[in-house]
C-alpha positions in Angstrom: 0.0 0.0 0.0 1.6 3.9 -0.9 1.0 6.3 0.9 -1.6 7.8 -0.8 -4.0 5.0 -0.8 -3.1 4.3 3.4 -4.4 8.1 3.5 -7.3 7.2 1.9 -8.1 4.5 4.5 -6.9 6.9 7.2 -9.8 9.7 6.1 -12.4 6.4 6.7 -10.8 5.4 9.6 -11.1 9.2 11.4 -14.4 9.6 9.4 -12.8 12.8 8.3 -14.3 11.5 4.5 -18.3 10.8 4.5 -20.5 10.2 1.7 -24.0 11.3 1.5 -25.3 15.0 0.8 -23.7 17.6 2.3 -24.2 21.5 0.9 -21.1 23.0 0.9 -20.2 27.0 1.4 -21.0 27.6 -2.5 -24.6 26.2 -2.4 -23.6 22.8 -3.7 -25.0 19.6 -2.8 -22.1 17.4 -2.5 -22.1 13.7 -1.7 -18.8 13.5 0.1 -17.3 15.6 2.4 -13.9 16.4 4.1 -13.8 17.5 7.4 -10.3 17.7 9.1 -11.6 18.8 12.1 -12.0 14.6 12.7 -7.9 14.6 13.5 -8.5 15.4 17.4 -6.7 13.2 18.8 -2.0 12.9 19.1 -2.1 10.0 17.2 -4.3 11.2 14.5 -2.9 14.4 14.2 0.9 12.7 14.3 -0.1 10.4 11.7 -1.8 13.2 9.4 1.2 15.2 9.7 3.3 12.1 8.2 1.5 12.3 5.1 1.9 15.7 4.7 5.6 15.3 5.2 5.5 12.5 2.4 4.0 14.7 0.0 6.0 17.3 0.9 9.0 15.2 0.4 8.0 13.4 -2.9 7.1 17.5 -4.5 9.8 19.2 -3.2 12.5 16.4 -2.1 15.1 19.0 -0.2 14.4 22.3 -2.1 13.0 24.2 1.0 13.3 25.5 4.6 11.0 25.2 6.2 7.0 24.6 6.5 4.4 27.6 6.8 1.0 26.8 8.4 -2.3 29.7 8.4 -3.5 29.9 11.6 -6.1 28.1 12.5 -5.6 24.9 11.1 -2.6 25.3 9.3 -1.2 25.2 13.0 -0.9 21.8 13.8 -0.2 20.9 10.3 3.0 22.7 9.8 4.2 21.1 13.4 2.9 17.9 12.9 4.3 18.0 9.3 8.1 19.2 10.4 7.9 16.7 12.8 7.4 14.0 10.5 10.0 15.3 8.6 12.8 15.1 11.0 11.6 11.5 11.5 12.5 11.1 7.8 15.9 12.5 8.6 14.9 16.3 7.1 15.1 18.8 9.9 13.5 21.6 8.8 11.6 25.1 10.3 8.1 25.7 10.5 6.5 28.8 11.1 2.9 29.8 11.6 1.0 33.3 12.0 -1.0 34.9 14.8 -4.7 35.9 14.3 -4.1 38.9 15.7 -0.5 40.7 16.3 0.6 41.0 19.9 1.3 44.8 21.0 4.3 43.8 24.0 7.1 42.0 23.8 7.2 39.9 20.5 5.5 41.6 17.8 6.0 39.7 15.0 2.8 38.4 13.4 4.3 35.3 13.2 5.6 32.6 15.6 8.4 30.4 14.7 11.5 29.9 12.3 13.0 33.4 11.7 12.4 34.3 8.2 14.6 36.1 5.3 14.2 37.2 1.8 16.2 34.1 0.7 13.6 31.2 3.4 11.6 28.9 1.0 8.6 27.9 2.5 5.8 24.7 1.9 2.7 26.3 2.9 0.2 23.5 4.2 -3.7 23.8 4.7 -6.6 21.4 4.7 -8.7 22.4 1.5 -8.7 25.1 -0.9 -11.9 26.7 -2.1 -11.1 30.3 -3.1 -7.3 30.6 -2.4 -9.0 33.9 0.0 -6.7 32.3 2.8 -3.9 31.7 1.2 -3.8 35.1 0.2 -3.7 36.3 3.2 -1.4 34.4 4.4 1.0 35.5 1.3 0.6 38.6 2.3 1.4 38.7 6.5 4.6 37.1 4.8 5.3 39.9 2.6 5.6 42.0 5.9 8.1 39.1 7.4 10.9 40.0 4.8 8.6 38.4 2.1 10.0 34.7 1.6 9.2 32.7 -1.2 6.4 30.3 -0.8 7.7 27.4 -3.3 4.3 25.5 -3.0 1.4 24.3 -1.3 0.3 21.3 0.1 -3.5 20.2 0.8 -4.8 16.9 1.9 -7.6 16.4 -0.8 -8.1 18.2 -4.5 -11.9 18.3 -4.9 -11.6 17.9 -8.8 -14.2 20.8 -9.0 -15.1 24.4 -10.9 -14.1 27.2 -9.6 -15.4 30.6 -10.8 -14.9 29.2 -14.1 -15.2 26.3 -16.1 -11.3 25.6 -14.4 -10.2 23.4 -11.5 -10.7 25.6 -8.6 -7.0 24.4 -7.3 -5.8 25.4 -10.7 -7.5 29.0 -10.4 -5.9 29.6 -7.5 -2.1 28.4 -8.7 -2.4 30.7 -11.9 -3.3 33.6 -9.7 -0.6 33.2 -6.8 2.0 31.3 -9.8 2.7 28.7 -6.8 2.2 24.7 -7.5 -0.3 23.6 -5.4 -0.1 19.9 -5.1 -3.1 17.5 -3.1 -2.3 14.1 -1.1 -4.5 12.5 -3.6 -7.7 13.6 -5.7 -11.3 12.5 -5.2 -10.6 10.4 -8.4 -7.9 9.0 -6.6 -10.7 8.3 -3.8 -13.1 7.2 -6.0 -11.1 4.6 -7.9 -9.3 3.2 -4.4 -12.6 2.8 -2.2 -14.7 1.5 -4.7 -16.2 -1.8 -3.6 -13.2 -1.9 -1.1 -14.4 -3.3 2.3 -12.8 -1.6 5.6 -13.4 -3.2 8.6 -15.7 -5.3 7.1 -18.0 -2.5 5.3 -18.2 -1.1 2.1 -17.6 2.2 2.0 -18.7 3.2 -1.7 -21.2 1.1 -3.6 -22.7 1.5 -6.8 -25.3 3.6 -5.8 -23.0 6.1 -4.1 -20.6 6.3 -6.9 -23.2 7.1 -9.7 -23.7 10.3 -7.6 -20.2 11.2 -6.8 -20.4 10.8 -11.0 -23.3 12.6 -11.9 -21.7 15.3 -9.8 -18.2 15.7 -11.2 -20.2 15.4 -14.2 -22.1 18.8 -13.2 -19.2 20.2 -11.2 -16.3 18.7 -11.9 -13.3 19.6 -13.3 -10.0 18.0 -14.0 
């Protein structure tokens, strides 16, 4: 098993993937869903962070510095993530930023690896929709001696339209001109789970995958 598909089985096992209908922030009825707020636990959180590191590794192999997470949730993903990597012998920074900048003692609006013109950064976050986070995040860094951000990492690539007949992800990497690069794909997720028992259940039948095809088929987009 890579590490891709042992995600896969990791989402199920967290229930951090569900199918069904769920409507999403753009008025879409989806039938799966990823929440990431299902890693609650050290273990789960350690072990997400190793596939991030993985990716992060197999994209960018040693051409960085250090890992950049947006508060909230980038948080733990940048730590768990530069753990993981110094597990894999690749000791690297991470830095994340603060909600809101501190006015005594240290005011940077970030907290972490100290940051030059010349640090390249892996930004990691759960999902993209808009890119409106990662935009701000590109710009607190602009005001931290502006680094250069040589990618992004996310957990799952939706496959879907943006504002345009376009990938969303792919919007989003034409407007910043950063790679963004996903664990896996939904038709990653698709083709892996289908008719695959785990712990004894089938997790996406027939029925369920007609749906998840009828809706890539309305919203989808390679």
């Amino acid at each position: 098993m890579n590490y891709k598909e042992a995600f896969i089985e990791f989402l199920v096992e967290c229930g951090a993937l569900k199918f069904g209908e769920f409507e999403l922030k753009s008025g879409r009825l989806a039938p799966y869903f990823i929440n990431t707020g299902m890693f609650d636990t050290g273990r789960k959180i350690k072990t997400l962070g190793t596939f991030y590191a993985k990716a992060v590794q197999e994209h960018f192999t040693d051409t960085f510095d250090g890992i950049y997470g947006p508060a909230y949730k980038g948080i733990p993903l940048c730590i768990s993530a530069a753990q993981a990597l110094s597990d894999m012998g690749m000791d690297k920074g991470y830095v994340f930023n603060r909600k809101e900048a501190k006015t005594y003692a240290d005011k940077s609006v970030v907290v972490g690896m100290p940051l030059t013109s010349d640090t390249r950064l892996v930004l990691v976050d759960d999902v993209i929709t808009s890119g409106k986070a990662i935009r701000e995040s590109l710009e607190i860094l602009k005001t931290c001696d502006n680094p250069i951000v040589s990618g992004i990492i996310i957990s799952v690539n939706r496959q879907e339209k943006g504002k345009t007949d376009k990938n969303a992800l792919k919007e989003v990497e034409e407007i910043l001109n950063i790679p963004i690069h996903a664990i896996v794909s939904i038709s990653e997720i698709k083709t892996y789970l289908y008719k695959k028992q785990i712990n004894g259940k089938v997790i996406l039948d027939d029925k369920m995958l007609a749906k998840i095809d009828a809706y890539l088929e309305e919203y989808g987009a390679h």
